[in-house]
N, C-alpha and C positions, 0 to 999 in steps of 0.2 A: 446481494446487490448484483451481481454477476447475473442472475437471470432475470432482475428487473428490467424491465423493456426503456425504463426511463435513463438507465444508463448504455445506453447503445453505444458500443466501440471500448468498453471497460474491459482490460483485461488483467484478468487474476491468476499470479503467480504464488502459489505460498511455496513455502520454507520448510521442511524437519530440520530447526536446528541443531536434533540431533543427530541426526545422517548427512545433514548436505552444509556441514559450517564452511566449504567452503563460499556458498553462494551467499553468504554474510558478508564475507570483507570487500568484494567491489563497491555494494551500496555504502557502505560502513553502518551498518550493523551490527551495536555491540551486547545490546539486553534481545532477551525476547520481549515478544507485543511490541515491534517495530513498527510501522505504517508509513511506507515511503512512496508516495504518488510521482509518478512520471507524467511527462507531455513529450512521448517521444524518448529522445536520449535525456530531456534538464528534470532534473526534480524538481520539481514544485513545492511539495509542502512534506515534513517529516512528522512522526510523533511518536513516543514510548510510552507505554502505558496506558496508553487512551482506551477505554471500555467503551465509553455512550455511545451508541449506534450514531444519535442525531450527530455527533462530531461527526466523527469516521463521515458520513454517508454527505456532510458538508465540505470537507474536505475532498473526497474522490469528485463530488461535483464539480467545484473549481476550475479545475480541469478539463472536466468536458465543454463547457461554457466554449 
């Protein structure tokens, strides 16, 4: 999604939760395959587990709207 042009202003930060657990506990992230959307500094929408690209890529749109 990151270099879909359709998401213009998207930015992708991932995580090694196994090198960087600190960068887990601000968001509160407690499993891996976290998906935490921002607007800014407020979350918007969260989710654990989520595989299906169509979620995922509904969710990040939300957002841009």
């Amino acid at each position: 999604m990151a270099a879909d042009r359709s998401y213009t202003g998207l930015r992708v930060l991932r995580v090694d939760v196994d090198k960087q657990v600190e960068a887990l506990r601000e968001p509160g992230a407690t499993m891996r395959s976290t998906l935490v959307v921002f607007q800014g500094r407020k979350e918007i929408t969260r989710s654990v587990g989520v595989t299906d690209t169509d979620t995922i890529r509904s969710s990040v749109r939300r957002t841009l709207i």
